[in-house]
C-alpha positions as CSV (number, residue, x, y, z in Angstrom):
1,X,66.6,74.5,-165.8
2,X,64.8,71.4,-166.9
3,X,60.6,71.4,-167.1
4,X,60.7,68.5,-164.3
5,X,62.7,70.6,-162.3
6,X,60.8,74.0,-163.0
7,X,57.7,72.1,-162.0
8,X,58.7,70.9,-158.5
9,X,60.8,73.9,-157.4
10,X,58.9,77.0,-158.3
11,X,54.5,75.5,-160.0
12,X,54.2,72.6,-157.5
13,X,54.8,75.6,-154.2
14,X,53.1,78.4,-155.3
15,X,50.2,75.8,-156.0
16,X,50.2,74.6,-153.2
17,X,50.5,77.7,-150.8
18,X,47.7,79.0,-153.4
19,X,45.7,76.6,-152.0
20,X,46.6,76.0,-148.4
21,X,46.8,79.8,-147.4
22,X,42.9,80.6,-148.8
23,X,41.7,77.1,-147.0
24,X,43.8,77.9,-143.7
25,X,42.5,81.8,-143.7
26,X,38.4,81.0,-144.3
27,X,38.4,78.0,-142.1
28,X,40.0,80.0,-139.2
29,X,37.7,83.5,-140.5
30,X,34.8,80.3,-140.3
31,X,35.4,78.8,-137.0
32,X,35.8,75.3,-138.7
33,X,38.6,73.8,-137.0
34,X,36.1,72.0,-134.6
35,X,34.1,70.8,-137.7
36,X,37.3,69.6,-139.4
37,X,38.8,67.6,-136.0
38,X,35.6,65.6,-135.5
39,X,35.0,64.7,-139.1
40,X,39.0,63.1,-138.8
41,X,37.8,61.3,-135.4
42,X,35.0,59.8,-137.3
43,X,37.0,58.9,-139.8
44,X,39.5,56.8,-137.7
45,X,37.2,55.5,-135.2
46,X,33.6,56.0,-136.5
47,X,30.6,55.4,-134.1
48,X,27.4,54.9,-135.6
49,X,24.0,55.6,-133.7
50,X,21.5,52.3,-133.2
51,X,19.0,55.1,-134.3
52,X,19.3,58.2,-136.9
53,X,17.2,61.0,-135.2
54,X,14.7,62.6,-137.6
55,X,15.5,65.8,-137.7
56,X,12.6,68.9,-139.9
57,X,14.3,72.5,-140.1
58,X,11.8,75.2,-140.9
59,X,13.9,78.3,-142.7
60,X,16.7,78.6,-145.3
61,X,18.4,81.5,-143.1
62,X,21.4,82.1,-141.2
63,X,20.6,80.0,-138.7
64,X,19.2,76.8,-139.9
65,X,22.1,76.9,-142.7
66,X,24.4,77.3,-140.3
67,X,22.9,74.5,-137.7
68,X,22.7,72.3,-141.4
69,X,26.0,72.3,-142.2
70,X,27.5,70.9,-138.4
71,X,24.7,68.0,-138.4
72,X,26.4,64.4,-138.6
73,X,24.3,63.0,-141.3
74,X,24.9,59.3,-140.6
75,X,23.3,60.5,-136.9
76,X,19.9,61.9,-138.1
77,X,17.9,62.3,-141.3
78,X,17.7,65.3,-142.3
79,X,14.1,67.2,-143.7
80,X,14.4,71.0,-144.5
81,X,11.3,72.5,-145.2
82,X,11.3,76.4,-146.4
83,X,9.1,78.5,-149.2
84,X,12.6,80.0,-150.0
85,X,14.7,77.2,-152.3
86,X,18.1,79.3,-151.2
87,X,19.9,80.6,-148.9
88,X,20.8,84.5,-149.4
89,X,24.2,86.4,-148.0
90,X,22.2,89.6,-146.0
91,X,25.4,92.0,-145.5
92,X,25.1,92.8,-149.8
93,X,21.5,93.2,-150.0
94,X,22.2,96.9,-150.2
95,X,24.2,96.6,-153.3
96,X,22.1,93.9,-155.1
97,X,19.8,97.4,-155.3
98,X,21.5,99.0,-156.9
99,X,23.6,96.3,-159.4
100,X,27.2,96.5,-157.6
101,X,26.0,92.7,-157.1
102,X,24.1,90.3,-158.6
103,X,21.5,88.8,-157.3
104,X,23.1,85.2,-158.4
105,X,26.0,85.9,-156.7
106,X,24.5,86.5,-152.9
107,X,22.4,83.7,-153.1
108,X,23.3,80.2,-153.0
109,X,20.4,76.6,-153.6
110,X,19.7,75.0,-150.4
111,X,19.8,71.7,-152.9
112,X,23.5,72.2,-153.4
113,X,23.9,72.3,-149.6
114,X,22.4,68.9,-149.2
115,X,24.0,67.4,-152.0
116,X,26.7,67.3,-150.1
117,X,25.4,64.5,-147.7
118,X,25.1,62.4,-151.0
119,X,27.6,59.5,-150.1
120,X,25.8,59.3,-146.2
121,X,23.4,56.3,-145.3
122,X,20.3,58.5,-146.0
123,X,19.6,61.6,-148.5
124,X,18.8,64.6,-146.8
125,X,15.0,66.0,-148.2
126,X,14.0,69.4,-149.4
127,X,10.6,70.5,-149.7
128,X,9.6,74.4,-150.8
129,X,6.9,74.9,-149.0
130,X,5.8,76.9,-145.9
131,X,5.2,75.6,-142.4
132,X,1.5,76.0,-141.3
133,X,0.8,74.6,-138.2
134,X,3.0,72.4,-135.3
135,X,1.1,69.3,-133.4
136,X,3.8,69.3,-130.4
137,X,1.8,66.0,-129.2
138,X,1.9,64.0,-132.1
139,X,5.4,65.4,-133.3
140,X,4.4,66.5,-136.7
141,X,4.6,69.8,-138.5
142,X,2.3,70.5,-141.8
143,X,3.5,72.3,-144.9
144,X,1.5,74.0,-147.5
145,X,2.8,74.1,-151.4
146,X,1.1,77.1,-152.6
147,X,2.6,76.4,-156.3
148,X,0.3,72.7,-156.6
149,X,-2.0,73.4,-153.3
150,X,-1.5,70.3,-151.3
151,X,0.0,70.2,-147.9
152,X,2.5,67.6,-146.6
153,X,2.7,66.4,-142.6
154,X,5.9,65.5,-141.5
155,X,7.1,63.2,-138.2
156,X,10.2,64.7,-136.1
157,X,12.0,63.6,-133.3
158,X,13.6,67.1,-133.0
159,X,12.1,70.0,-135.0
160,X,14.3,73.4,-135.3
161,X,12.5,76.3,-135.9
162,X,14.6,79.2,-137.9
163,X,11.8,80.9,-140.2
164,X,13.6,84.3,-139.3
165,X,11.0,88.1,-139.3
166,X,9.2,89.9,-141.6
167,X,9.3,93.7,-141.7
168,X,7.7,95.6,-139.0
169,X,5.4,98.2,-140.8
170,X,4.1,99.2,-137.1
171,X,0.6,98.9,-138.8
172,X,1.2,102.4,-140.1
173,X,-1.5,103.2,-142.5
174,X,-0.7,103.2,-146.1
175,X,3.1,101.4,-145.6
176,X,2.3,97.8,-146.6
177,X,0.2,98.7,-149.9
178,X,3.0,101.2,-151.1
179,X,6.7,100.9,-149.6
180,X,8.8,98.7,-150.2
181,X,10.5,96.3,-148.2
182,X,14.3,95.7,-147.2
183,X,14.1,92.1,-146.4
184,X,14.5,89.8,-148.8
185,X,16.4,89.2,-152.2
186,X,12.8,89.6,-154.4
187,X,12.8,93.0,-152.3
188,X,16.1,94.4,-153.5
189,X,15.7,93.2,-157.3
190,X,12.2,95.2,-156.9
191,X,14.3,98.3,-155.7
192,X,16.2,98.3,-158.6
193,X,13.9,98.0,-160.7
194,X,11.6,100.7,-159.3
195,X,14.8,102.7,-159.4
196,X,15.6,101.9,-163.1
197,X,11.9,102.7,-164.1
198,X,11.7,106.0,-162.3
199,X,14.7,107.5,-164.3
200,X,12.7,106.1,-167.6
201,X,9.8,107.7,-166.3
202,X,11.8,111.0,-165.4
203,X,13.1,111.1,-168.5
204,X,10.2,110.6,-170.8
205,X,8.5,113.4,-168.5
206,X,11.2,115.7,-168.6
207,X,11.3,115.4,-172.6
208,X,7.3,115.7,-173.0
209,X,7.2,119.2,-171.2
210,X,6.3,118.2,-168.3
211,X,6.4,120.0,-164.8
212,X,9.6,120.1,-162.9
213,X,7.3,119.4,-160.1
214,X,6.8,116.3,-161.2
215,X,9.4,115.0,-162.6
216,X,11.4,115.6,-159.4
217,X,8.6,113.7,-157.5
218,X,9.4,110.8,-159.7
219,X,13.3,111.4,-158.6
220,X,12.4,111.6,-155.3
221,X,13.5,108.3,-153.5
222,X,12.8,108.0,-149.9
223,X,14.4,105.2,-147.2
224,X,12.8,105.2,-143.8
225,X,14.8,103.3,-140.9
226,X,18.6,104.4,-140.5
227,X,19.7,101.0,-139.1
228,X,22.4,99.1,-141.2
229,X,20.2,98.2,-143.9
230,X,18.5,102.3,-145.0
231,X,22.0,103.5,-144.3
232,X,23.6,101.2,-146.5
233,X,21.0,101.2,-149.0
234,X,21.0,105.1,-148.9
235,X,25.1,105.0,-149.5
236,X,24.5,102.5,-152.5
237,X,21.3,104.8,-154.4
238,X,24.1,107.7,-153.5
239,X,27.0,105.9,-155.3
240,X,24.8,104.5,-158.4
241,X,23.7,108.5,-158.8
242,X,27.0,110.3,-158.6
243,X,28.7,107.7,-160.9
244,X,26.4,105.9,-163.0
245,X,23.2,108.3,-163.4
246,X,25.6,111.2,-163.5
247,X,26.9,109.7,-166.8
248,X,23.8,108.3,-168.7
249,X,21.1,110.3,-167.2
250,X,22.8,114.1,-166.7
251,X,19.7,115.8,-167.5
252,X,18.0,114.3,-164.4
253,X,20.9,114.3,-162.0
254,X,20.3,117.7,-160.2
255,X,16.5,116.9,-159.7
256,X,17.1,113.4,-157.9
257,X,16.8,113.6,-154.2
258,X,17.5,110.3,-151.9
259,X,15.9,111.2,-148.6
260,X,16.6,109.1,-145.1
261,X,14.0,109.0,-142.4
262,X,14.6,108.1,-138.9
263,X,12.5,108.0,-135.9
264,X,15.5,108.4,-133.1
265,X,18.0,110.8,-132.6
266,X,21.0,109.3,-134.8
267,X,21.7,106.9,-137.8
268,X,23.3,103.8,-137.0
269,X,21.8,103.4,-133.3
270,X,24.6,100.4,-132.3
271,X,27.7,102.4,-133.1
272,X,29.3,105.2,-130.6
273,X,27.8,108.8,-131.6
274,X,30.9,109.9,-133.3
275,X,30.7,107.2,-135.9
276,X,26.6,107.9,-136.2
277,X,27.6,111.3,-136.8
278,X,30.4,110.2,-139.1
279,X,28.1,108.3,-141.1
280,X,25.9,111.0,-141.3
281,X,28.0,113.4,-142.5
282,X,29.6,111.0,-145.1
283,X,25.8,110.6,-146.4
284,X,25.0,115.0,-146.8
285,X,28.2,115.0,-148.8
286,X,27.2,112.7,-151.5
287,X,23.9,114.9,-151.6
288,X,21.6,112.4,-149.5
289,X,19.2,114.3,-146.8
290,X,19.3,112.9,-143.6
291,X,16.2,113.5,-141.3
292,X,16.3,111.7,-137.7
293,X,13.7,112.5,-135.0
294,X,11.2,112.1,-137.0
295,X,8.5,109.3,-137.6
296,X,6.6,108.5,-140.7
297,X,2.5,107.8,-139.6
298,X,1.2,107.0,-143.0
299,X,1.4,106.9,-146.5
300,X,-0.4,106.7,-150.2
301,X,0.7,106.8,-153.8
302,X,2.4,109.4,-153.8
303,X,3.3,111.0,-150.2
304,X,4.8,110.4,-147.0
305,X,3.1,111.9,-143.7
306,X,5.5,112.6,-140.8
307,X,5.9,113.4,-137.1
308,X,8.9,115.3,-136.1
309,X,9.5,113.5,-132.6
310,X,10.4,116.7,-130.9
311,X,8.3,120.0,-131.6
312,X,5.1,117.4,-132.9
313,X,4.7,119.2,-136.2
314,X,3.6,117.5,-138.6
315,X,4.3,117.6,-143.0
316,X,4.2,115.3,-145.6
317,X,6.8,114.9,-148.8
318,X,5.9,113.5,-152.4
319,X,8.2,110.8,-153.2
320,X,8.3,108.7,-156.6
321,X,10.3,105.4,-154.4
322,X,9.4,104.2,-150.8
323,X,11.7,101.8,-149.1
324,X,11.2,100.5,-146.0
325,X,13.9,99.6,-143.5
326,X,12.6,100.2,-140.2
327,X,12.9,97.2,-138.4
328,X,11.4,92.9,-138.1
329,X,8.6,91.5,-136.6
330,X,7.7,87.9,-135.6
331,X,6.1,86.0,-138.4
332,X,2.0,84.8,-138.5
333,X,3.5,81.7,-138.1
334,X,5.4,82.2,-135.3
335,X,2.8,84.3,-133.2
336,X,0.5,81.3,-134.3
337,X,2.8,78.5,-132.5
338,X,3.6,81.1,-129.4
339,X,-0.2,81.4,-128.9
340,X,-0.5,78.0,-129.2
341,X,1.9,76.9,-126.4
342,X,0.1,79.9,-124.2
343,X,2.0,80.6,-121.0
344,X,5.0,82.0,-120.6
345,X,5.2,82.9,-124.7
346,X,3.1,85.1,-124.8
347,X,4.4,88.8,-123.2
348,X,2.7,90.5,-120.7
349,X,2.4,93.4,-122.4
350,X,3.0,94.6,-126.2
351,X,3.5,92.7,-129.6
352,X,5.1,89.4,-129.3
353,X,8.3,89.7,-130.7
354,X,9.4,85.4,-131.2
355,X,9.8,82.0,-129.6
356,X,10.9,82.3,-125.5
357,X,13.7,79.6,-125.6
358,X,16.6,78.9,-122.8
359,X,20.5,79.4,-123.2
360,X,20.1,75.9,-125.6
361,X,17.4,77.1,-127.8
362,X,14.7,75.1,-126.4
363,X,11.4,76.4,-126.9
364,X,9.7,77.1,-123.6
365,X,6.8,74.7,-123.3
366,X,7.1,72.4,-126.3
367,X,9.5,69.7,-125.7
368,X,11.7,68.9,-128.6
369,X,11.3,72.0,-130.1
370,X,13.9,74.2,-130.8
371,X,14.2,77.7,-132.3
372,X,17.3,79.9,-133.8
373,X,17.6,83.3,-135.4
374,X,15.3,86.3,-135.8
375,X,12.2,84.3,-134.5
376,X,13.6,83.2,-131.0
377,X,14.0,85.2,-128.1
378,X,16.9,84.2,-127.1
379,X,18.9,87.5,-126.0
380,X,21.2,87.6,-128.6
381,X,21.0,91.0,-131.1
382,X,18.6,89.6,-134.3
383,X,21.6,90.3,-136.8
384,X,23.3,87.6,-139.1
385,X,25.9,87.4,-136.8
386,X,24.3,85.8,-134.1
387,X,22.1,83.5,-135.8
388,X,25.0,82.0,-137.5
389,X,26.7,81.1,-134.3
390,X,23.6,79.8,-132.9
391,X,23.2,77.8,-135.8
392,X,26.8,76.6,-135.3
393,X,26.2,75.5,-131.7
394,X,23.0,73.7,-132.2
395,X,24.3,71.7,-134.9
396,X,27.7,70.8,-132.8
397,X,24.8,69.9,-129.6
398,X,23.3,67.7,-131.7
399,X,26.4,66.1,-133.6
400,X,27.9,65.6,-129.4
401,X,25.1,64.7,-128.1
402,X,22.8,62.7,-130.3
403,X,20.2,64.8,-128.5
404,X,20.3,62.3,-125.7
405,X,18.0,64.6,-123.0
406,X,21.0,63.8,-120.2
407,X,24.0,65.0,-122.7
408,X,22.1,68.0,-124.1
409,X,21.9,69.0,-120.0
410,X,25.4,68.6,-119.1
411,X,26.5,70.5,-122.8
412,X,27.3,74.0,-122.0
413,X,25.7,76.5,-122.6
414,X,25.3,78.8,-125.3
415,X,27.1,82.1,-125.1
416,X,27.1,84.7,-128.0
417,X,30.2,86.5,-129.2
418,X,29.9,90.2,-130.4
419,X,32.6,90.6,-133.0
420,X,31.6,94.1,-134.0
421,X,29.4,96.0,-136.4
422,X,30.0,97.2,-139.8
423,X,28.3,99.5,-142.0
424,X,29.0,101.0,-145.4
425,X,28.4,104.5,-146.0
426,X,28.8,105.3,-149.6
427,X,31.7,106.3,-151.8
428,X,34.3,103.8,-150.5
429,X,33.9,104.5,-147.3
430,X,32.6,102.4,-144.2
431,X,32.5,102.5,-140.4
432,X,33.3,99.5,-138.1
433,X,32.8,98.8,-134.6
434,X,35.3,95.9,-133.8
435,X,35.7,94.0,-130.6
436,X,39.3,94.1,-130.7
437,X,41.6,95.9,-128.8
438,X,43.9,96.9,-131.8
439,X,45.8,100.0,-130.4
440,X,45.3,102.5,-126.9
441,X,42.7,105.1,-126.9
442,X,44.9,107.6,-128.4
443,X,44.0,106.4,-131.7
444,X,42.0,109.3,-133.9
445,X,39.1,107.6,-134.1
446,X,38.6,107.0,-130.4
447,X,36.7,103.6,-129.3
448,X,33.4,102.4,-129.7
449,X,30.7,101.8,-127.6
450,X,32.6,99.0,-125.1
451,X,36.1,99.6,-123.8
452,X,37.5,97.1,-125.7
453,X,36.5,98.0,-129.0
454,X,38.5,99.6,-131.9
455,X,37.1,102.1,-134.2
456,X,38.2,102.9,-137.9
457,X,36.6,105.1,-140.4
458,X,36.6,105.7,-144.1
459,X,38.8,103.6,-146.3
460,X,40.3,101.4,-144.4
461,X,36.9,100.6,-142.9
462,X,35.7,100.3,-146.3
463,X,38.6,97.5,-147.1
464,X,38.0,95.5,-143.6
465,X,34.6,95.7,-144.6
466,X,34.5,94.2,-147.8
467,X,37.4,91.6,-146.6
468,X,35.5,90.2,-143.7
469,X,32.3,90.3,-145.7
470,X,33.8,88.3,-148.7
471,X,35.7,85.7,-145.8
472,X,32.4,84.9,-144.2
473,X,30.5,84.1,-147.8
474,X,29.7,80.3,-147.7
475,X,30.7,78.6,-150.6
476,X,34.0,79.4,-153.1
477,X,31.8,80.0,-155.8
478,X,30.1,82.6,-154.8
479,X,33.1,84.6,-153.5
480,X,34.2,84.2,-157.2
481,X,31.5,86.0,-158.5
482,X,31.0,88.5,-155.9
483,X,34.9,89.5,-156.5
484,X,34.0,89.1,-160.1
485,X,30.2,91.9,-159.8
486,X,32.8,94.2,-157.7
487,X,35.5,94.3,-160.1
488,X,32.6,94.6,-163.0
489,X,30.9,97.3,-161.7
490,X,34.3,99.2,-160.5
491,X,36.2,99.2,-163.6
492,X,32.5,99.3,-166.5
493,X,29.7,100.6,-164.3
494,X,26.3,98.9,-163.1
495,X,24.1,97.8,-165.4
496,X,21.3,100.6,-166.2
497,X,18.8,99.1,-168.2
498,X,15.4,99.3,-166.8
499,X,13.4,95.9,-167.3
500,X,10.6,95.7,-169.7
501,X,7.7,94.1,-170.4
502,X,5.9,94.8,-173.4
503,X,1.4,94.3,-172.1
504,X,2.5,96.2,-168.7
505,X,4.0,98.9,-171.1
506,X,0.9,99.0,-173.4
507,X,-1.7,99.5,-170.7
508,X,0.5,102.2,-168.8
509,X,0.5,104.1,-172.4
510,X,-3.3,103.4,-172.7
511,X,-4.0,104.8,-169.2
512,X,-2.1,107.9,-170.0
513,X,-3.7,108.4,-173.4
């Protein structure tokens, strides 16, 4: 067979099918067909605007990445404002903890997302910087540098709001000054470290004579919230002890405790019961404890104070690691602008919880102003999910209608799509909640919480989980190196050495002399 012929027959398809089968798979996984058809009508018969709307998103999230990346940019110019310079992927927060993934790898520069608007009329602008105050009469929004202490004010013709939550400590005393959140990619590299330092700490005590009192209350690592997030955090501390510890630290592997705290009745509160229980059981048998029903009311240094929601006793546990998962709040800056528009944003009674807007994202009482995500109230659930595909249809409602106020009435509205819920639970294993009707109800695991859901368990769970998680990823590159950090730490291990710096070191040692 000659090299020309070799080539053409057997390199030239596999190549291509390489290449066409990926692209076909994450544009359909994607919901990019739509995106794909217009820019192809644009191509052949392009219609350019008389004038480019100016367009300020606040946030670097789900939603305002998502909106982002279905503007037309030879329609508007495009300003994104955000004190975050990156986007981050959410669903591997968990294992960024505890070093199945790199930090790198979940997170990818808002700057490379613009750069792709390079070749349009007008370059797109990115300022790191957070949003302090909205004049809805003038149409300008002012941003604060903290790093050089000026502050910036911007004109819009449309201004999209997507600054997402911050945790919810319930103003429980003693939280804010010594858990730590589950919200952000700072807070799961600060997990790990905390984690990494503890077994130092353990260690050192164990060797000097210390008590086993204390060394266990420097093992002790408590979650509180058993949504997605403690559960899947708790299933990651689990793995990282009964592989990794278990090898380099087997001295300190019976004292470690990882300890879940829940205020309702179950773990996982948005899957059917079975699966909660599922989950829960898959947590006591990689040695986690699992308390629900039972409400933390403060903390300090070194314990927890709890409420057991049913009998009303009350105890406390020592703990060396407090994580806290239990649930978002609106941002200072977005009870700021709620208050400022007064009527119907503010709540007759209780906390006010985000931005009232209508099935277009509208914000209620501030013409032009629009809000996605975590920080609107808009009924869908506040999960990645749904501020993605908001995102997805403001960006298409600006791209059709050049946010001329007649088209934007006439566009349809916006209607959310629950594809299911996933959730790993430690040692290669998951649950998943899918909105598919995949077999009839005879199937083992029974359904989910709708009638027209499908329920798996365990392994296969665990493979649809990471497959869906890696086909919704963003960019190429960063599925690259996620496959890369799973295959890593499968086959060597996660990374164990605890960060040090030399003065912090010093002092500590000086304290305890």
């Amino acid at each position: 067979m000659s090299f020309k012929h070799f080539m053409t027959r057997r390199v030239v398809p596999v190549l291509v099918a390489g290449t066409l089968v990926p692209t076909v798979f994450f544009t359909t996984a994607r919901d990019e067909w739509i995106d794909h058809a217009y820019s192809i009508k644009k191509t052949v018969s392009p219609n350019q605007p008389t004038r480019k709307e100016r367009v300020v998103i606040l946030g670097s999230g789900w939603g305002s990445l998502s909106f982002l990346q279905r503007l037309d940019p030879d329609k508007v110019d495009i300003t994104v404002v955000s004190p975050r310079s990156f986007f981050f992927y959410t669903p591997l927060l968990a294992g960024c903890s505890t070093g199945t993934v790199a930090s790198t790898s979940i997170t990818e520069s808002m700057r490379w997302h613009l750069h792709r608007f390079k070749g349009t009329s007008s370059r797109p602008l990115f300022l790191q910087a957070h949003a302090s105050s909205i004049d809805v009469e003038k149409k300008t929004v002012t941003c604060g540098s903290s790093a050089v202490g000026v502050s910036t004010t911007l004109d819009y013709d449309q201004l999209v709001v997507a600054v997402g939550a911050e945790s919810n400590t319930f103003n429980i005393k003693g939280v804010k000054e010594y858990a730590t959140m589950m919200k952000e990619v700072e807070d799961s590299l600060k997990v790990r470290r905390e984690v990494l330092e503890k077994l130092e700490s353990a260690n050192s005590l164990l060797a000097s004579g210390a008590s086993d009192e204390e060394v266990r209350r420097h093992l002790h690592w408590v979650v509180v919230g058993g949504g997605p997030t403690g559960v899947e955090l708790t299933a990651e501390l689990c793995d990282f002890v009964n592989s990794d510890v278990r090898d380099y630290f087997p001295a300190l592997t019976d004292k470690i405790q990882i300890s879940l705290i829940e205020g309702t009745g179950k773990v996982l509160g948005v899957f059917a019961p079975h699966i909660s229980e599922y989950a829960r059981n898959k947590l006591l048998e990689q040695g986690a404890n699992v308390t629900t029903n039972c409400f933390v009311t403060g903390a300090n240094e070194k314990t927890v104070s709890l409420l057991n929601a049913v009998d009303k006793s009350k105890s406390s546990i020592d703990y060396g690691l407090l994580v806290w998962a239990g649930g978002i709040g609106a941002r200072p800056f977005t009870r700021a602008f709620a208050t400022q528009i007064g009527g119907e944003q503010l709540p007759k009674k209780g906390p006010l919880r985000g931005l009232k807007v209508d099935n277009k994202f509208r914000v209620a009482g501030a013409d032009n102003v629009w809000a996605l995500g975590d920080c609107a109230l808009s009924g869908s659930p506040p999960t990645a999910q749904a501020a993605y595909q908001q995102g997805k249809y403001l960006g298409r409602l600006f791209r059709e209608t050049n946010c001329e106020r007649e088209k934007v009435e006439e566009h349809d509205a916006f209607e959310f799509h629950n594809y299911g819920s996933l959730a790993y639970v430690g040692s290669s294993s998951a649950v998943a909640d899918l909105k598919l009707h995949l077999w009839g109800s005879e199937h083992p695991a029974g359904r989910g919480q709708d009638s027209d859901s499908t329920v798996l368990e365990g392994k296969g769970a665990f493979a649809i989980w990471r497959s869906l998680y890696f086909s919704k990823m963003l960019s190429m590159k960063n599925r690259w190196q996620v496959l890369f950090d799973w295959c890593m730490s499968g086959t060597f291990g996660r990374d164990i050495s605890a960060p040090y710096n030399e003065q912090v070191e010093v002092k500590k040692a000086g304290k305890s002399a």
